[in-house]
C-alpha positions in Angstrom: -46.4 7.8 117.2 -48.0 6.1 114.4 -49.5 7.8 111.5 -52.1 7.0 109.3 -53.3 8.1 105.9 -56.5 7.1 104.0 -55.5 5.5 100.8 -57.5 4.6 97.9 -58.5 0.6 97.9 -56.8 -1.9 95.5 -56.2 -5.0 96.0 -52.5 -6.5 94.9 -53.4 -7.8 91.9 -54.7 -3.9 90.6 -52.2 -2.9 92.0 -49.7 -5.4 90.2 -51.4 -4.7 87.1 -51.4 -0.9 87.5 -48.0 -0.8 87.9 -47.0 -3.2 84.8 -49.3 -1.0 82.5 -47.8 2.1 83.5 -45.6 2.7 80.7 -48.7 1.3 78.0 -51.0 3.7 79.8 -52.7 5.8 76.7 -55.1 8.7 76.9 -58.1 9.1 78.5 -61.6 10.2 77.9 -62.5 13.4 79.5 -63.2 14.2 83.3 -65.9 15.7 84.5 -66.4 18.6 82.4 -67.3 22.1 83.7 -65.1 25.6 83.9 -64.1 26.4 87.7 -64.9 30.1 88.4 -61.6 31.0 89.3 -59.4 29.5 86.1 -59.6 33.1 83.9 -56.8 32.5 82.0 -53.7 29.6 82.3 -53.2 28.0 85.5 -49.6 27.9 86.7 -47.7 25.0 88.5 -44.6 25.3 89.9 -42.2 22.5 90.3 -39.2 22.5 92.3 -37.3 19.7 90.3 -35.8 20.0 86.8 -38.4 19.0 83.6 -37.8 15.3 83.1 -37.8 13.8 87.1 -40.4 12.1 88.5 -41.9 14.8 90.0 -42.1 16.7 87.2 -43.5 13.8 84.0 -46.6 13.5 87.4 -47.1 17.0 86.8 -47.6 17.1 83.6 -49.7 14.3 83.4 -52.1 15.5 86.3 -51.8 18.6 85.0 -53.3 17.9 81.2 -56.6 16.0 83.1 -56.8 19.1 85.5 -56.7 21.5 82.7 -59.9 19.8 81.3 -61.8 20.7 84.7 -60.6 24.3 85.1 -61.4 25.0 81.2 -58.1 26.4 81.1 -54.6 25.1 80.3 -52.0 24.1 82.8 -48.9 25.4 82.6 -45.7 23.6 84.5 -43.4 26.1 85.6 -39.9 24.1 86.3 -37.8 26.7 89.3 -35.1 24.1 89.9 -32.3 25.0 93.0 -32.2 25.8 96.4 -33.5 22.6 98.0 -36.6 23.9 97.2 -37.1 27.4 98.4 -36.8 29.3 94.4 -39.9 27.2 93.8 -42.0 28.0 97.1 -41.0 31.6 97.3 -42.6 31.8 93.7 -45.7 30.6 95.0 -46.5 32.0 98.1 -45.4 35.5 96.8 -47.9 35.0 94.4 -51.1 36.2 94.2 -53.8 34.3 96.3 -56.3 33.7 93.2 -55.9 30.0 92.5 -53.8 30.8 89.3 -50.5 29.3 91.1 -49.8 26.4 92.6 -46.8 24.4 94.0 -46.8 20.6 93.4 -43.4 19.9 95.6 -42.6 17.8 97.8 -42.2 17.4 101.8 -39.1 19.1 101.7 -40.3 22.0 99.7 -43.3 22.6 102.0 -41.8 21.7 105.0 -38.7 20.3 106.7 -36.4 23.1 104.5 -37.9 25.5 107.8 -35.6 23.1 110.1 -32.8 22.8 107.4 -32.0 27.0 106.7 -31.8 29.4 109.4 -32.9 31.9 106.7 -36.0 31.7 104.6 -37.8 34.0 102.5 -40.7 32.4 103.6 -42.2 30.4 105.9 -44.1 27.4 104.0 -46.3 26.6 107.2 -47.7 30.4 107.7 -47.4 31.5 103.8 -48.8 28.7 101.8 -52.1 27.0 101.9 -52.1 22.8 101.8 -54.3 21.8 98.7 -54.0 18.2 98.5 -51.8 15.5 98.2 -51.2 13.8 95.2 -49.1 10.5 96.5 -47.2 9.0 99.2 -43.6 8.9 98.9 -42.0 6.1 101.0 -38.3 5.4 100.8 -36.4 1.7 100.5 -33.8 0.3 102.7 -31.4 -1.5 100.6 -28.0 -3.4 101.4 -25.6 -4.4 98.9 -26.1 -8.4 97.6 -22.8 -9.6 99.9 -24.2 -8.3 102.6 -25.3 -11.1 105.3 -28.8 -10.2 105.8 -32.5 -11.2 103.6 -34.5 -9.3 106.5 -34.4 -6.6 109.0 -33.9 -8.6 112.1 -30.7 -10.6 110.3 -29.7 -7.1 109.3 -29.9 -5.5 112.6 -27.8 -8.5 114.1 -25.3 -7.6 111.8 -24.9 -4.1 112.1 -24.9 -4.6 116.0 -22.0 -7.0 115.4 -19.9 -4.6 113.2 -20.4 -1.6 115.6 -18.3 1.5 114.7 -17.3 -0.3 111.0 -20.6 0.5 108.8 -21.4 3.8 106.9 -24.7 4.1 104.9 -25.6 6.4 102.0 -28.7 9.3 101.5 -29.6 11.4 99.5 -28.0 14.7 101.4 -28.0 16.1 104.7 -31.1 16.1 106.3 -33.1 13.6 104.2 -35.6 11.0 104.9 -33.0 8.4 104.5 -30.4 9.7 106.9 -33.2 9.9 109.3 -34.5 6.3 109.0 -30.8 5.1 108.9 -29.9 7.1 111.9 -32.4 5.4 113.8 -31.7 2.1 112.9 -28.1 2.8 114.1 -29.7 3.9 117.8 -31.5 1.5 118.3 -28.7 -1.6 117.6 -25.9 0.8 118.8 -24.4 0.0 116.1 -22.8 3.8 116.0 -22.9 4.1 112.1 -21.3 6.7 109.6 -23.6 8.8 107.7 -22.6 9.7 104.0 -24.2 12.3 102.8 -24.7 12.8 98.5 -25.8 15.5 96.4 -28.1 13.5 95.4 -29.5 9.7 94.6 -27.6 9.0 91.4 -24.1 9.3 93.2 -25.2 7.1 96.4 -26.6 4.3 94.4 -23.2 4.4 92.4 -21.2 4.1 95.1 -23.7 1.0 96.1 -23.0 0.0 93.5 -19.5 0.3 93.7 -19.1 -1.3 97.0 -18.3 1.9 99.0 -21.1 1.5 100.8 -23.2 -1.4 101.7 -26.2 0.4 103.2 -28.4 3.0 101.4 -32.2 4.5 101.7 -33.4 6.4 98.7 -36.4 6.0 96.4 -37.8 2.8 94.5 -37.6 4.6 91.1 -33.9 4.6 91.9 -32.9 1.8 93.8 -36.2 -0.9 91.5 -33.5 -1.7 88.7 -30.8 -2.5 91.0 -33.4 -4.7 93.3 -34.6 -6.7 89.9 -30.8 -7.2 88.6 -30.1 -8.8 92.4 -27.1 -6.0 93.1 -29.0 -4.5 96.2 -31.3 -6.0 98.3 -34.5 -4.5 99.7 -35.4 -5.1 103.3 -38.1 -2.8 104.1 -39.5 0.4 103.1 -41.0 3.6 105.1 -45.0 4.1 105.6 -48.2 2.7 106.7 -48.8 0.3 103.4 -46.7 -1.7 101.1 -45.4 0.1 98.0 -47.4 -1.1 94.5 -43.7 -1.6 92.8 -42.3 -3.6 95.7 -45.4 -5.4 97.0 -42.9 -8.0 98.7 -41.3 -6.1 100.4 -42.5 -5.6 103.6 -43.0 -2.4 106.0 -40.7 -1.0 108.8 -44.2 -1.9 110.6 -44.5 -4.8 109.5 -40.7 -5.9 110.3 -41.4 -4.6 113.9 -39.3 -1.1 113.7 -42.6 1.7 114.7 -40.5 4.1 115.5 -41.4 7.9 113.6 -38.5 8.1 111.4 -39.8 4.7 109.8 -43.6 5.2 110.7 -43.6 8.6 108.6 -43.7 8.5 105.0 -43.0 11.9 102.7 -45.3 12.6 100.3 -46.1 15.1 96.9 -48.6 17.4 97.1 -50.1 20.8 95.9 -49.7 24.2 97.9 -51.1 27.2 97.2 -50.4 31.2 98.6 -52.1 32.0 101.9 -55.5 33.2 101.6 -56.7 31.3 98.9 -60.7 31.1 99.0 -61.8 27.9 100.6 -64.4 27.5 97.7 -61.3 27.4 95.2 -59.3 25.3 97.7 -62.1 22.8 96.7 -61.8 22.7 93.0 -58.6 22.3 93.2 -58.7 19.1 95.2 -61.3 17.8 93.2 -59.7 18.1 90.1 -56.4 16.7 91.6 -58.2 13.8 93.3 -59.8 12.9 89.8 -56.3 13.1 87.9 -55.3 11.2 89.9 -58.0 8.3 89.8 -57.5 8.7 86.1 -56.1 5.3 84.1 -52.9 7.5 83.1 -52.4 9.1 86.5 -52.6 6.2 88.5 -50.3 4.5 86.4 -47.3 7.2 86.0 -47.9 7.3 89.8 -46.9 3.3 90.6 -44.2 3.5 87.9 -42.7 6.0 89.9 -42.6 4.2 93.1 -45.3 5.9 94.9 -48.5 5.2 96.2 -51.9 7.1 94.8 -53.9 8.9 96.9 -56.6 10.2 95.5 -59.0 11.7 98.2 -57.7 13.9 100.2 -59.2 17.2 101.2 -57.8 20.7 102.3 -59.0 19.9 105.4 -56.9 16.0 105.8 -54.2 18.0 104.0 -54.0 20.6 106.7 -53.7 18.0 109.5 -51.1 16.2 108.4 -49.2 19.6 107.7 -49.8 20.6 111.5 -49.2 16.9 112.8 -46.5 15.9 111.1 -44.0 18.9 110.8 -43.0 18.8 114.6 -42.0 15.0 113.8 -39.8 16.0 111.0 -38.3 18.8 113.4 -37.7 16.8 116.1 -36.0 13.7 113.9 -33.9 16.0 112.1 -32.8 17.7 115.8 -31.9 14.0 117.2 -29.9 13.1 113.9 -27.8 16.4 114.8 -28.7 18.6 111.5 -28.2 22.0 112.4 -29.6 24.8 110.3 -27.7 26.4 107.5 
């Protein structure tokens, strides 16, 4: 199955120019001005990442054009650990008044119910999907001695070396070992999966040579890719990414299977119950941050792609269609709850 999201519309060259101005972007005039009703006092976001990463800087940036439409400032709350869950217990043990939010990612409001047997929550019946902020595809890479420029060459080659290739993720359970995984099924090529704590260990064992295949994302693996020590052969999701706009799709390459088709993505969660009237600002005023100069560039420089109009109700879809996919990928790559 095939899945679809409604992006915003740029050609390549605004997109190409978006993402070389990222790091010049400046400040911008105000948004729409105009104090939501529910934004009495500071408005909370949670992130589940330590203050610095990529999810975090987006945050921040969003958060200072967001703060301008509630009247009121926005406050990021860094809960780092647990794969997620300290961050998303935080919010949907919260109160449902609009005054916290989660901006995590698919993990965090999703696949960790298939990953732990034991949760303190259960993101699909105790949080409320706001909006999403960006698509988050990942990048197949393979190491520059590796004998392959595309993915058909590279499937050849890891059919011919059956039972002799491992590749690298970024832990048990990711996107990448997923995508890899399926790759292996369908050249029987039967290949090892290393696990990391992490992207910064897998890309320096890529680098290292220890392993010659890895998945992981753009911001990671785009310096390597420039310098020519990996080699980028496709990346997950239904549209080229802004940063590697010549490298094509899984799509495009002719893999449609799920664990290519579906693309991870960040986005904002509230507590159940939240009022559907506030459930509207809030996508409103995420959708314009977004749009913003500054957003959209901090965004591309990050690897990901903008999307800046979703709704509750979009957001909610995807929730409900896509978290049986993740389940059922994660069940046929053998991860077992822990």
């Amino acid at each position: 199955m095939t899945h679809t999201t409604q992006l915003p519309r740029y050609n390549r060259r605004q997109l190409l120019a978006l993402a070389a101005g990222a790091a010049a972007a400046g400040p911008l005039t105000a948004l729409a001005q105009g104090q939501a009703s529910f934004a009495t006092r500071p408005v909370r976001v949670v992130v589940p990442f330590a203050a610095g990463g990529a999810t975090d800087v987006i945050t921040r940036v969003l958060g200072e054009h967001m703060a301008k439409r509630f009247g009121q400032p926005v406050v990021v709350d860094n809960k780092p650990g647990g794969g997620g869950v300290i961050a998303g217990e935080a919010v949907a043990k919260a109160s449902a008044d609009g005054l916290t939010a989660l901006l995590g990612t698919t993990s965090s409001m999703l696949t960790n119910r298939y990953i732990f047997k034991k949760m303190p929550f259960d993101p699909l019946t105790d949080m409320a999907p706001l909006v999403r902020v960006c698509l988050a595809p990942i990048a197949l890479v393979v190491t520059n001695d590796v004998p392959a420029q595309n993915m058909q060459e590279f499937m050849a080659w890891i059919k011919a070396n059956k039972g002799k290739l491992s590749y690298g993720s970024y832990g048990i359970g990711s996107h990448g070992q997923l995508a890899c995984a399926t790759l292996s099924d369908i050249a029987g090529a039967d290949m090892a999966h290393v696990a990391y704590r992490g992207e910064a260990p897998m890309v320096a064992d890529l680098l290292g040579g220890q392993v010659k295949i890895g998945m992981g994302s753009l911001l990671s693996l785009k310096p390597h890719i420039d310098s020519g020590k990996l080699r980028a052969l496709a990346v997950t999701g239904p549209r080229r990414v802004p940063l590697l706009p010549d490298t094509p799709t899984f799509a495009e390459a002719g893999f449609k299977q799920d664990a290519l088709a579906i693309v991870g993505w960040l986005a904002i969660a509230a507590p159940k119950g939240l009022p559907a009237d506030v459930a509207r600002q809030w996508a409103s005023a995420a959708n314009q941050a977004v749009a913003s100069r500054e957003g959209m560039a901090r965004i591309i420089a990050a690897g990901f792609i903008p999307v800046d109009d979703d709704t509750p109700a979009k957001f909610a879809r995807a929730w409900a269609e896509e978290a049986p996919i993740w389940g059922r990928l994660l069940q046929a790559a053998g991860v077992q709850p822990t």
